[in-house]
N, C-alpha and C positions, 0 to 999 in steps of 0.2 A: 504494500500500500504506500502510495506518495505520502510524503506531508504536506500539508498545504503552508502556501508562504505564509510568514509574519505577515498581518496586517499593519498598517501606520495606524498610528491614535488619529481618527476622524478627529477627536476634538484637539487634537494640539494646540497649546498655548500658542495665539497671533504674538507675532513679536514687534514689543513698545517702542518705539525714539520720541526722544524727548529733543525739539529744537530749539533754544533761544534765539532772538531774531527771525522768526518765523515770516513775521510780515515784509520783510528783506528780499532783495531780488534772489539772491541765495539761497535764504531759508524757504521761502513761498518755491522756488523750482525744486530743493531736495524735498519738500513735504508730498510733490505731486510723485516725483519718483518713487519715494516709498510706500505712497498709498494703491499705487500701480502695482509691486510687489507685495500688496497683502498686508502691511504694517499699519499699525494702529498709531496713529499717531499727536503728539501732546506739544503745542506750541506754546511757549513763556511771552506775551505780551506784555508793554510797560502800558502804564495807569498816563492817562493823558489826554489832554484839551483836543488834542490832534490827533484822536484814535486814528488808524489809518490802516485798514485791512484791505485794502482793492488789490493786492496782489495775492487773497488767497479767499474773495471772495467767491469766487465760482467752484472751491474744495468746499466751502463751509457748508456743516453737516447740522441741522436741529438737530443741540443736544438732548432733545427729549428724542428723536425717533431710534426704534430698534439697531441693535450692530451699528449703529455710528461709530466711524474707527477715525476720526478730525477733532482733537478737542482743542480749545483754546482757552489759557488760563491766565487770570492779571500774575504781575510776579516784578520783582524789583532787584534788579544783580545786586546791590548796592544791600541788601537784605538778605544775609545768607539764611538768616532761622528758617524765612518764608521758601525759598529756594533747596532747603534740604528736606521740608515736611513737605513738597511737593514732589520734591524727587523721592522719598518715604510712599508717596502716597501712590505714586504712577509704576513703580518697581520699573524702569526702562531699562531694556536691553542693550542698548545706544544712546549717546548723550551729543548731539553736535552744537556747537556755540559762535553763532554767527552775530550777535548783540555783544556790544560792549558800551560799557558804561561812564558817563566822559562825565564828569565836575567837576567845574573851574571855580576854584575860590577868590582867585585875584588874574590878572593879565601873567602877571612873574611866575607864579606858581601852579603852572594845569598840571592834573592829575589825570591821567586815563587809569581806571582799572577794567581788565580784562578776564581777572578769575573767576571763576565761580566757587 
């Protein structure tokens, strides 16, 4: 008698990336390529006067409908507590970081930081 092959787990874990700068010519093009591949995907947006999602409006998923795999979360680089209970909370397989966070306190003295 044959064996019959392994089957794959039908429900296998979709695999999460999490983007910073999402809304970015960058982040909005790898958000499409990965949702192209099956990934579920978690964008870090800043809190702002000048929301500006047009580069990833035609992804965007109502978070209330079934299998929405597009989410979009407020988030502040400059805030790591918020930034680590989010990466706590989304478990990502991938972490890409196309946002960096720039405050200038005087003319003499800019800071860019760029870590998460």
């Amino acid at each position: 008698m044959e064996e019959e092959p392994i089957k794959e787990n039908l429900h296998q874990e979709r695999k999460r990336a999490l983007i910073t700068g999402i809304t970015g010519q960058d982040g909005s093009y790898l958000s499409e390529l990965l949702l192209k591949k099956g990934y579920e995907v978690y964008g870090i947006v800043r809190r702002s006067s000048s929301f500006n999602t047009g580069r990833v409006n035609h992804i965007f998923q109502d978070p209330h409908v079934e299998n929405n795999r597009f989410h979009l979360h407020y988030g502040d680089l400059s805030d790591g507590g918020s930034i680590n209970d989010l990466i706590r909370k989304i478990k990502p397989h991938e972490v890409y970081k196309f946002a960096c966070y720039k405050k200038t306190s005087n003319f003499s003295s800019e800071r860019i930081v760029t870590e998460l």
